[in-house]
C-alpha positions in Angstrom: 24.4 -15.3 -46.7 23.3 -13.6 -43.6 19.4 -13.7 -42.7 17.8 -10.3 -42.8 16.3 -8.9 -39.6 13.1 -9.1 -38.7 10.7 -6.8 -38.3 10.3 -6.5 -34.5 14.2 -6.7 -33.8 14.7 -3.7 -32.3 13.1 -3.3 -28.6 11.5 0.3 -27.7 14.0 0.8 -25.0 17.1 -0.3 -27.1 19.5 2.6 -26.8 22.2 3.9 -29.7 25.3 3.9 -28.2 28.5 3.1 -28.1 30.2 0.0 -26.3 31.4 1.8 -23.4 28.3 3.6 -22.7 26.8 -0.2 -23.1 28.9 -1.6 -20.4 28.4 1.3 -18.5 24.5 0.9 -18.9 25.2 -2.8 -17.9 27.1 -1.9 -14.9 24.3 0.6 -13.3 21.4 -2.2 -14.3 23.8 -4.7 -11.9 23.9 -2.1 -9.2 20.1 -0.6 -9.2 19.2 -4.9 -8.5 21.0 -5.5 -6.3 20.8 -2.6 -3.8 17.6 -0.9 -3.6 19.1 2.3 -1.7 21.0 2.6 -4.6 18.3 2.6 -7.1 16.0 5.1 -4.9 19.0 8.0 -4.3 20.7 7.4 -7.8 17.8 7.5 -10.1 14.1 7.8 -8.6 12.4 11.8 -8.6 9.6 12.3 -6.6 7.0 15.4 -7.3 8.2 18.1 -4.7 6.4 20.9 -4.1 8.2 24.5 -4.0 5.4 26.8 -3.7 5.3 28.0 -7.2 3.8 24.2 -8.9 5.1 21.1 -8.5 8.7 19.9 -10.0 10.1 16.4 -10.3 13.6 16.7 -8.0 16.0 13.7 -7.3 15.1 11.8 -4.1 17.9 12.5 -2.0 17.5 10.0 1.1 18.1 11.2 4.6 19.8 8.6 6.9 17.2 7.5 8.3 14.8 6.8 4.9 18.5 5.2 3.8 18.2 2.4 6.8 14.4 2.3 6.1 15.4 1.5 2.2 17.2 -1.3 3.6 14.8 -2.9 5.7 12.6 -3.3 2.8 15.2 -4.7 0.8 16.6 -7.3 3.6 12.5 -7.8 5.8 9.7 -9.4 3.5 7.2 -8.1 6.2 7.7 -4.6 7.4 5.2 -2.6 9.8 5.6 0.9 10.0 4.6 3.6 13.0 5.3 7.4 11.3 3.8 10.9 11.4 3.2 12.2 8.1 5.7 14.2 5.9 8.3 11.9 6.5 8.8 10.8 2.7 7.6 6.9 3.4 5.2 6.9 0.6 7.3 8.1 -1.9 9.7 5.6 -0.3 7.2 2.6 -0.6 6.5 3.5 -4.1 10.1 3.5 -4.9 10.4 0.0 -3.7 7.3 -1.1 -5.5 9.1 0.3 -8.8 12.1 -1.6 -7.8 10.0 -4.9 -7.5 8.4 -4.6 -10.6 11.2 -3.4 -12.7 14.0 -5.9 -11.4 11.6 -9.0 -9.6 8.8 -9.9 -11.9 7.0 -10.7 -12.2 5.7 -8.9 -9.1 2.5 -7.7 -8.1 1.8 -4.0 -6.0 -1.2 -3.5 -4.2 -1.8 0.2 -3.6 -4.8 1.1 -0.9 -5.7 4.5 0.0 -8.6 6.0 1.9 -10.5 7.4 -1.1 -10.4 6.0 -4.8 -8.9 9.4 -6.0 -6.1 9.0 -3.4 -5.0 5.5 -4.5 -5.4 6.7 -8.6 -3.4 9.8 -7.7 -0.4 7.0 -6.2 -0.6 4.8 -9.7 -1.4 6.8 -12.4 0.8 10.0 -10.8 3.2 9.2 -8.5 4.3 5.6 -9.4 3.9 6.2 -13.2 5.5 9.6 -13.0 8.7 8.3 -10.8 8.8 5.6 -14.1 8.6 8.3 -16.3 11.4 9.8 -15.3 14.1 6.6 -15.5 16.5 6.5 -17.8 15.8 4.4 -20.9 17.9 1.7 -20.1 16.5 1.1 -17.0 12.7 1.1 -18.5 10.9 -2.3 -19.6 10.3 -2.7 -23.3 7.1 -1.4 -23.2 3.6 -0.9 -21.0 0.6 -3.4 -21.7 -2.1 -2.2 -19.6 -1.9 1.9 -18.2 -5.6 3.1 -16.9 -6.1 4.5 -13.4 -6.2 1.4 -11.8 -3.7 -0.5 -13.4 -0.4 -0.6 -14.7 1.3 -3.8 -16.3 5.0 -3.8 -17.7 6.1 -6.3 -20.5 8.1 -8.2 -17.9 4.8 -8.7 -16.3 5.1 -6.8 -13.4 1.4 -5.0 -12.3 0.1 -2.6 -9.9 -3.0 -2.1 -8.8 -5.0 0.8 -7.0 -7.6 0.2 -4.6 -9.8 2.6 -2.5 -9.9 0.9 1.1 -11.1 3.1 3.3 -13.2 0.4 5.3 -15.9 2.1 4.0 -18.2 0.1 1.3 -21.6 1.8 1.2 -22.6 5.2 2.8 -20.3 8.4 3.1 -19.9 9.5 6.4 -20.1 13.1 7.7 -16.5 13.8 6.3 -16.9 12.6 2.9 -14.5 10.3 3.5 -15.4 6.9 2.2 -18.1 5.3 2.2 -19.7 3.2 4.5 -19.1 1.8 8.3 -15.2 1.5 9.2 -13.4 -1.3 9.7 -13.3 -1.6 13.6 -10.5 -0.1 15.8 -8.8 -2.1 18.4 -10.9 -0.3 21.0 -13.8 -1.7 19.4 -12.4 -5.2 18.2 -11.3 -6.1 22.9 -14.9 -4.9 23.6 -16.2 -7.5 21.4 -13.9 -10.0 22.5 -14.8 -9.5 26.1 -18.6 -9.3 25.3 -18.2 -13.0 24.1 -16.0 -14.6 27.1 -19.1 -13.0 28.8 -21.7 -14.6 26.4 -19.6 -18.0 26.7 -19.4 -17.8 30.8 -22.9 -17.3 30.7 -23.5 -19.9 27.9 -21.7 -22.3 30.5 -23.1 -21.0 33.5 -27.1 -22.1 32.0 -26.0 -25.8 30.7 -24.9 -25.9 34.5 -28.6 -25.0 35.6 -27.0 -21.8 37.1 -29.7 -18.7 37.5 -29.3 -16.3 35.5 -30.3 -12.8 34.9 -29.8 -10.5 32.0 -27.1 -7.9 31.9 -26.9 -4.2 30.6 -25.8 -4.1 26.6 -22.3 -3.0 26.2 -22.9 -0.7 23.4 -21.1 2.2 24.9 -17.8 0.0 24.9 -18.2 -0.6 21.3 -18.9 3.1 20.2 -15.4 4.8 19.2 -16.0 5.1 15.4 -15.9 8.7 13.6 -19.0 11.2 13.7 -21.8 9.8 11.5 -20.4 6.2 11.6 -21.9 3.3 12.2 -19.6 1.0 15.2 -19.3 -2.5 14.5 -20.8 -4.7 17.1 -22.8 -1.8 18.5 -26.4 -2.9 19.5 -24.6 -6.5 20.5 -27.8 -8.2 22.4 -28.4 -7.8 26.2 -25.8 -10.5 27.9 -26.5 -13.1 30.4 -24.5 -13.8 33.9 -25.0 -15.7 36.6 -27.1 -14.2 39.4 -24.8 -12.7 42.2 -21.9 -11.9 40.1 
């Protein structure tokens, strides 16, 4: 006598069907892991704006977001120099989906400026692209789903962070909060303030003369209206008398 079922047999994102539309299920499944490109052009939607509200289109790849599809598929480390309107972060997201749904158990970091940016690219964009996947493509259900993070069955998470080098007071924008992280302006002005601290360091324990120099401060300025510069206000350096 066969045993009887039990209660939790059936998955959520089991599908009624018939065994061709099975294999068929199987088949896509195959293809969407093991090309990313296809996954993004055949079944992600991104939220497009037409001028009358926003609507949920296919994401049609240009050539150009097709090769960038690819090199973050075949690169683990990818750096990216782009103007904006250019469809990366709906392509990022796409490959974060791919991750979670086909490698867990994976693990997306999502930073934006402010904390309303980074919950608008989990809980709208990333969720909404998820949303819109065929059931057989979906895991068999959603553990955690707040603004901050998401966690699939399969164990997969993302997580939204507000990272706008900014910790503690807003600046004169309202953007963050704060002092910024420091630009690379600022970062080679403190580099060259200490070789000239260490010269000078060396030049004393030589029993050189040596006479105090003018602060660099305005070499460490650069920051944003109403921001405060790291490393501005470093002390008044030393150098050896002549130089």
């Amino acid at each position: 006598m066969p045993s009887l079922p039990t209660v939790n047999w059936r998955r959520p994102n089991v599908i009624d069907c018939n065994e061709a539309d099975a294999t068929r299920f199987m088949m896509e499944v195959r293809k969407c892991r093991k090309s990313f490109p296809y996954f993004c052009g055949t079944y992600c939607r991104i939220l497009a704006d037409d001028g009358a509200g926003g609507a949920w289109v296919p994401f049609t790849l240009w050539p150009e977001q097709q090769r960038v599809a690819r090199l973050l598929q075949e690169h683990r480390l990818v750096v990216a120099l782009k103007a904006r309107q250019l469809g990366l972060t709906w392509l990022v997201l796409a490959f974060a989906l791919w991750l979670m749904l086909f490698s867990p158990i994976a693990t997306v970091l999502l930073f934006s400026r402010r904390d309303d940016e980074a919950v608008d690219l989990l809980a709208v964009r990333l969720r909404g692209m998820y949303n819109h996947l065929p059931a057989f493509l979906k895991a068999s259900s959603i553990r955690a789903d707040n603004d901050h993070e998401w966690v699939l069955s399969n164990g997969s998470r993302a997580l939204a962070f507000p990272n706008g080098g900014r910790q503690l007071h807003g600046d004169a924008g309202g953007r963050g909060r704060g002092r910024p992280v420091p630009g690379p302006r600022q970062v080679d002005a403190r580099r060259q303030a200490d070789d000239r601290r260490g010269r000078a360091d060396g030049a004393s324990q030589q029993g050189e003369q040596v006479e105090t120099a003018e602060p660099v401060q305005e070499d460490l300025q650069g920051g944003p209206p109403g921001s405060h510069a790291l490393g501005a206000g470093v002390p008044a350096l030393a150098r050896p008398a002549g130089s």
